[in-house]
C-alpha positions in Angstrom: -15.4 -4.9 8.0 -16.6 -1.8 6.2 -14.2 0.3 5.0 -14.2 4.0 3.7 -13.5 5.1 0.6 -10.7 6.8 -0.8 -11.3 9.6 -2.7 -7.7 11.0 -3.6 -7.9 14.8 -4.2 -5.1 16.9 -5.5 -4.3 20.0 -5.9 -2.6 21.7 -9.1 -2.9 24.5 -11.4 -2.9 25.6 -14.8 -0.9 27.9 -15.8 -1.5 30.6 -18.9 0.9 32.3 -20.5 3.5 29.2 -19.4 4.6 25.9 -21.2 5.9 22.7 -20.1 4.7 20.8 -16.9 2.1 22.3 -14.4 3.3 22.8 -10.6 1.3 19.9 -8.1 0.9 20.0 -4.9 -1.1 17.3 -2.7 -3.3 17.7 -0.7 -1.9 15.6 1.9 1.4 17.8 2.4 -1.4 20.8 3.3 -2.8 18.2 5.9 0.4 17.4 7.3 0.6 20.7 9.3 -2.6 20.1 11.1 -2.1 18.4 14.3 -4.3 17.0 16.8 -3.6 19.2 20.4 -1.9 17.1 22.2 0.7 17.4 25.4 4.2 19.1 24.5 6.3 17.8 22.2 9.6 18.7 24.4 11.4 16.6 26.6 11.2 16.2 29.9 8.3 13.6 29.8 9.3 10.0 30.8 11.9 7.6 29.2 11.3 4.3 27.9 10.5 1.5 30.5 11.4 -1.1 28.3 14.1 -4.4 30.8 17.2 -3.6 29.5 18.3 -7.5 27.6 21.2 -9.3 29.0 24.7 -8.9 27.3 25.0 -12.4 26.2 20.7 -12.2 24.4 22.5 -8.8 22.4 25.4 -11.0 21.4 23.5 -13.9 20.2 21.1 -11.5 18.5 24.0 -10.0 16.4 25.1 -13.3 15.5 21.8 -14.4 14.4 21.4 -11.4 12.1 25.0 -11.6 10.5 23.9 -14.9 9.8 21.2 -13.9 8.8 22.4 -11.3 6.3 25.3 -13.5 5.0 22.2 -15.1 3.5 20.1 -12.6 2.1 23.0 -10.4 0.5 21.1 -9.8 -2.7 17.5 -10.1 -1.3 15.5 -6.9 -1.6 13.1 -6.3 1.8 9.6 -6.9 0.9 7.2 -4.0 2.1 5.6 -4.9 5.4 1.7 -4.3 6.4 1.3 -4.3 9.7 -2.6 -4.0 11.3 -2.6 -1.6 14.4 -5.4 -3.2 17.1 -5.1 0.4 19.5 -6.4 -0.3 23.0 -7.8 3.1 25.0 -8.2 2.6 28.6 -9.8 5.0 30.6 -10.8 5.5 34.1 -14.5 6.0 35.4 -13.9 9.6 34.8 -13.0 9.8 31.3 -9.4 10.4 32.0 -7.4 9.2 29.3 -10.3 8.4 26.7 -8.5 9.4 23.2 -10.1 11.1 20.1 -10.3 8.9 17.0 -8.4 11.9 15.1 -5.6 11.5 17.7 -4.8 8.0 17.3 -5.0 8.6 13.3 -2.6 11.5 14.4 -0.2 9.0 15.9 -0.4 6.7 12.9 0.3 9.4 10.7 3.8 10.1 12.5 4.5 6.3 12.6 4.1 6.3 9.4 6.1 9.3 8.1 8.9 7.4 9.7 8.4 4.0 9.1 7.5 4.2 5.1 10.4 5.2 3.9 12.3 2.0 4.7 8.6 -0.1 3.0 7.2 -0.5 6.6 3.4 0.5 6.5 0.9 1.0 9.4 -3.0 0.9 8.5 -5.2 1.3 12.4 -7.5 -1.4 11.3 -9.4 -1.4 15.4 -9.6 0.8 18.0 -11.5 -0.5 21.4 -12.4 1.1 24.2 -12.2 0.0 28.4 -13.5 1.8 31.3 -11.2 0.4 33.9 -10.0 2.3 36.6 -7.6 -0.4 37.9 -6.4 -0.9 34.5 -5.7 2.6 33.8 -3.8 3.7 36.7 -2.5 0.7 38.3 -0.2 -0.9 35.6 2.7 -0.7 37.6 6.0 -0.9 35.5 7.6 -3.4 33.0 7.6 -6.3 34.5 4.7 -8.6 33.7 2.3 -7.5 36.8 -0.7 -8.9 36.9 -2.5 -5.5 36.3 -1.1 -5.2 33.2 -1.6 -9.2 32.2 -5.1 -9.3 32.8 -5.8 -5.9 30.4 -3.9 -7.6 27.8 -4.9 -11.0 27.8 -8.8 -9.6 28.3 -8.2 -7.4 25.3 -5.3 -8.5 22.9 -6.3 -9.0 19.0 -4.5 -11.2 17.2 -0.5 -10.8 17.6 0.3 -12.8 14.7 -0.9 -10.6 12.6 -1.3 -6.9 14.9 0.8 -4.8 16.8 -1.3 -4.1 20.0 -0.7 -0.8 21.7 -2.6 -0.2 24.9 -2.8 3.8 26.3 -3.1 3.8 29.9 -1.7 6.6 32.8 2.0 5.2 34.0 3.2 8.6 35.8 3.6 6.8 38.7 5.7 4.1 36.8 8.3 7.0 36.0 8.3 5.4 32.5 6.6 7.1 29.0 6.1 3.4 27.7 7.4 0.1 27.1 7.4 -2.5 24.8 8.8 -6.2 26.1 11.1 -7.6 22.9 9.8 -9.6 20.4 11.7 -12.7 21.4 10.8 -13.0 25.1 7.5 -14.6 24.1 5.5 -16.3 21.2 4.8 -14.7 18.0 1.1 -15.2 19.5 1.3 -14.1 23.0 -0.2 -11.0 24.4 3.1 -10.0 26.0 3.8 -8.7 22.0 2.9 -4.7 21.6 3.2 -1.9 23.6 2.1 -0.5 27.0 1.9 3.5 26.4 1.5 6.5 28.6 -1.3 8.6 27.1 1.1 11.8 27.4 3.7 10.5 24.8 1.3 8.7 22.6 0.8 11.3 20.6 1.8 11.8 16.7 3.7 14.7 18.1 6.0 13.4 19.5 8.8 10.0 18.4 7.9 7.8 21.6 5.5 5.5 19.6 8.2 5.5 16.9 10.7 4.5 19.5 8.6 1.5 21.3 8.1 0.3 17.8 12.0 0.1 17.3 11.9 -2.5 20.3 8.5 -4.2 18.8 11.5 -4.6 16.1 14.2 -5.8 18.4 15.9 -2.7 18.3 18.2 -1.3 21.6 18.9 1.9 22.7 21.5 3.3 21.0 23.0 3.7 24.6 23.1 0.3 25.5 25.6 -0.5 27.5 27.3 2.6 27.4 30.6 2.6 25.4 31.1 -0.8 26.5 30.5 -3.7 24.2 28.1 -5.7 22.7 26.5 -1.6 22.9 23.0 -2.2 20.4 24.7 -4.6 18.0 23.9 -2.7 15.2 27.5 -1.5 13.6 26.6 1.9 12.2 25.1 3.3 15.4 28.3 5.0 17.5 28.5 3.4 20.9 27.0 6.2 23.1 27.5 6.7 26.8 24.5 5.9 29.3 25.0 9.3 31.4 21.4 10.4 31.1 22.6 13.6 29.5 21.2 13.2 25.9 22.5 16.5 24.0 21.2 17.2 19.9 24.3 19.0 19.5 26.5 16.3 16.7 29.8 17.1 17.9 28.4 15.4 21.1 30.8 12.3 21.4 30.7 10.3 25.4 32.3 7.7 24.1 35.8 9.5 23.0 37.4 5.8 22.4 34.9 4.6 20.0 34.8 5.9 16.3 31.8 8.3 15.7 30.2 11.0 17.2 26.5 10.3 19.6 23.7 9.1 17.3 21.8 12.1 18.5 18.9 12.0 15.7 18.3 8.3 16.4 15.0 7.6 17.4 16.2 5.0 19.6 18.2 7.6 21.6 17.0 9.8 24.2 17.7 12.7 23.2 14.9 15.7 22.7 11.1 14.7 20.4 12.2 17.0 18.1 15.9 15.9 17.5 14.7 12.2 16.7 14.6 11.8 13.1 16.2 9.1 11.6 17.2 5.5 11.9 20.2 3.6 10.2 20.7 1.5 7.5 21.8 -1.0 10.0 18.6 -0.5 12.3 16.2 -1.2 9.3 18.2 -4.5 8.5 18.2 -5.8 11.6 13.9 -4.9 11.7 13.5 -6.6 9.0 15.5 -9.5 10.3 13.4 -9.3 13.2 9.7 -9.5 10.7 11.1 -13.0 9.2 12.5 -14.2 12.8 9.7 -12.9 15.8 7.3 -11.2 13.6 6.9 -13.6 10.4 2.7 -13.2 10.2 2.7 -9.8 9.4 4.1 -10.5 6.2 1.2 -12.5 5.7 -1.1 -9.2 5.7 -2.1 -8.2 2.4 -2.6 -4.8 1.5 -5.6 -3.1 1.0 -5.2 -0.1 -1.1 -2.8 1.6 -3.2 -0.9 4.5 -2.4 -1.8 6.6 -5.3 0.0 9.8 -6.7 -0.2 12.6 -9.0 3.0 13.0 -11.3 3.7 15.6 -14.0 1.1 17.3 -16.1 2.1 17.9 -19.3 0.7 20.4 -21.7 0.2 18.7 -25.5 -1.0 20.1 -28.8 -1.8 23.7 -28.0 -3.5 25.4 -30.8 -0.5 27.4 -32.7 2.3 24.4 -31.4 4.3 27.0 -29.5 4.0 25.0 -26.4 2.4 27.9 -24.4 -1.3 27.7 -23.3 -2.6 31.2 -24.3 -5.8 33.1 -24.0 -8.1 32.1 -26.9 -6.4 28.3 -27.0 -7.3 24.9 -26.4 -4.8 22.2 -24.9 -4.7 18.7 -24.3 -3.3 17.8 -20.5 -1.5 14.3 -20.0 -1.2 13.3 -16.4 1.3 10.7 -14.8 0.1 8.4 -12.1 2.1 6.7 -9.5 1.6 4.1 -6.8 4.1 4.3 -4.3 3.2 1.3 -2.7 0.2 -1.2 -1.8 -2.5 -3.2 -3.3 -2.4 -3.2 -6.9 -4.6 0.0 -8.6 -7.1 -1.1 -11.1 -9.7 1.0 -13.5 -8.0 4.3 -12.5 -9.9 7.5 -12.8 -8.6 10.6 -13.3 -11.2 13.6 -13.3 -9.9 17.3 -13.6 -12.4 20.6 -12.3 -12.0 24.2 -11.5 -14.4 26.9 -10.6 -11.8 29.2 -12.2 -13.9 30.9 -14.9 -11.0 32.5 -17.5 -11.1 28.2 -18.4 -13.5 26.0 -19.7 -12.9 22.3 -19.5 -14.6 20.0 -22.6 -13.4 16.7 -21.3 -12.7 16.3 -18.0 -12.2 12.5 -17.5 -8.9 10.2 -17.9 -9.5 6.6 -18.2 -6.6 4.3 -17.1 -7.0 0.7 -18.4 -4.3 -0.9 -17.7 -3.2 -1.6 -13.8 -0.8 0.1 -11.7 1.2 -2.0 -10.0 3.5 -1.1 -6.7 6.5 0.9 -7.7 4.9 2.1 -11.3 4.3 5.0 -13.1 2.2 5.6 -16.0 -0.1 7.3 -18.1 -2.6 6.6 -21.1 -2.1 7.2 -24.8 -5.1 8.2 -25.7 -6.7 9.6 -23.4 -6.4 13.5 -22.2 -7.6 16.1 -20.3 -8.9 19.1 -22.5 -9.0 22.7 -21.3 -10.3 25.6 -23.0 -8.9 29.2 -22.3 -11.3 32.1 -22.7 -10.3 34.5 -25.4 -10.2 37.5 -22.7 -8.7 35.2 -19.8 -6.1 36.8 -17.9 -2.3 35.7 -17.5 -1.6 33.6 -14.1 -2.0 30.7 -12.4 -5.7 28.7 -12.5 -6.3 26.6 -9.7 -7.6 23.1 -10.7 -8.2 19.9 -8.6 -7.8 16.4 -9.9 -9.6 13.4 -8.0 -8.3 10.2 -8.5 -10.1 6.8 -7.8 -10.1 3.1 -8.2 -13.2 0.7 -8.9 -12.7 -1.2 -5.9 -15.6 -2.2 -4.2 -14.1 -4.7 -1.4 -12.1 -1.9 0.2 -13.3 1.5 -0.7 -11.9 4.1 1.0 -12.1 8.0 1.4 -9.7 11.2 2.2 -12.5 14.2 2.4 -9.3 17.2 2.3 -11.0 19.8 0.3 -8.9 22.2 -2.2 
């Protein structure tokens, strides 16, 4: 499959009249503000039509997982890759047909929550059905035919994939649904989520949330204050009331220690009071990968995640440390990768249209690899920049690109500065 290239562009600036490090900012933290139109964020949509499990499946579940961790005390949780195969079903009249830059939209927010705990989403396919009984018809969570023959017609590879189909379920009452990892093979189409197309959207946590259950996670409400609850031990048991306040002194369950998990994205409380999961949760995901979900940690990954570190000024003309009008300077630059594929023949090339600066060697060579987790920078090499004698004091905006000589997986982000 051809893949684009990544061109990573940041944004920094130069700065005369100052010493020390220069001030970066990526351009990816501009992009995050820009988000696809999409339905309201704000509750009230639909909840989640995922079968509530039996008491005794939770109980055996937490067993399994202390067992689980009693075994793995010193192990360290390997980052996950998981492939997204996104299914849009529309109707005859293009109801429901989604954008390309929404579904990236929506993998952007699953990621923003999922990376932290080394949990990585790339949409490797998106397909595309014109199916009027597939798109309205699905009629709840509970293995209807309907929704059997859209999966089983269009299902990629589960081992390997999470599966989300987008169909219309207003008449379900239900945003969404995703059937738990253990109620069917690691192969079966029954794995992935069914998703209304008004909560599938990267503005809003209801993706986030079915995902949780992809990763055999319960409502933080389940069964109310009354034990086994979600077997996770640092979630409060929370009442099942349907009142779900953001307020933290909110506490239904006045028995139990802790106050309502009210930012838990497994709760129901509003889109934008969702914002975390718990130590706990993320254990018992990962127990979930190695148990229900072992191929995706067969998935390699494809790129790095590169990053721009410090910039640090070196060898200004009279050694004060200060770039000054009139002054030449040698600029090193960290690089990072946060996580992914290892980077290889990284390089690093500085411009500006500022014109108080003239730059007489724009290009950083990296030789040596950058590995997941590492941070370097070269020697020998440097950027050098060239103030003109009459420049004026400030800020000069510059942008680096950085990029890798990998030809099986190029790639591409086209922000501009």
């Amino acid at each position: 499959m051809l893949r684009p290239f990544i061109l990573f562009l940041f944004s920094t600036s130069l700065i005369l009249g100052h010493g020390q490090s220069a001030g970066i900012e990526t351009l990816a933290d501009k992009a995050s503000n820009e988000v696809v139109t999409q339905p309201d964020a704000e509750w009230p949509l639909y909840p989640c039509g995922t079968p509530y499990p039996s008491s005794e499946e939770v109980i055996k579940s937490k067993m399994n997982i202390d067992e689980w961790l009693a075994q793995n005390t010193t192990r360290d949780n390997d980052p996950v890759h998981v492939l997204v195969a996104w299914h849009v079903v529309y109707s005859s009249t293009n109801a429901g047909y989604l954008s390309e830059a929404f579904i990236e939209n929506s993998i952007d927010r699953i990621n923003q929550e999922y990376n932290p705990y080394d949990i990585y989403f790339t949409l490797d396919t998106t397909t595309y059905h014109q199916n009027d009984d597939w798109y309205y018809n699905v009629n709840g969570s509970n293995n209807g035919e309907v929704e059997e023959e859209m999966r089983s017609s269009t299902y990629i590879d589960p081992v390997h994939y999470y599966n989300i189909w987008t169909v219309d379920l207003t008449g379900t009452g239900a945003g969404g649904w995703n059937y738990f990892p253990n109620w069917s093979l690691e192969d079966s189409y029954w794995q992935g989520t069914t998703m209304d197309i008004g909560q599938a959207g990267g503005n809003r946590p209801d993706v986030v949330h079915e995902i949780g259950h992809y990763f055999m996670l319960y409502h933080t409400f389940q069964f109310g204050c009354d034990p086994p609850g979600d077997s996770v031990d640092d979630t409060p048991y929370q009442d099942d009331d349907d009142t779900y306040s953001c307020s933290e002194s909110t506490d239904t369950c006045p028995d139990d220690l802790g106050n309502d998990p009210v930012h838990n994205f497994m709760n129901y409380s509003s889109a934008s009071c969702r914002t975390e999961f718990t130590e706990g949760q993320i254990e018992r995901a990962f127990w979930a990968i190695e148990t229900y979900h072992p191929g995706l940690l067969e998935n390699p990954f494809y790129y790095p995640n590169l990053y721009l570190g410090d910039l640090n000024y070196q060898m200004d003309n009279d050694g004060d440390g200060v770039f000054n009008p009139g002054e030449s300077v040698r600029l090193r630059a960290n690089v990072g990768n946060y996580w992914g594929a290892v980077a290889e023949e990284v390089i690093l090339t500085l411009s500006s249209s500022d014109p108080r600066i003239t730059i007489s060697d724009s290009m950083i060579y990296f030789n040596n690899t950058i590995g997941p987790g590492e941070i370097t920078f070269t020697l020998l090499d440097w950027f050098e920049v060239y103030a003109n004698e009459d420049a004026a004091l400030g800020n000069i905006p510059c942008t680096i690109h950085i990029t890798t000589s990998d030809t099986v997986y190029p790639y591409e982000n086209i922000e501009e500065t």
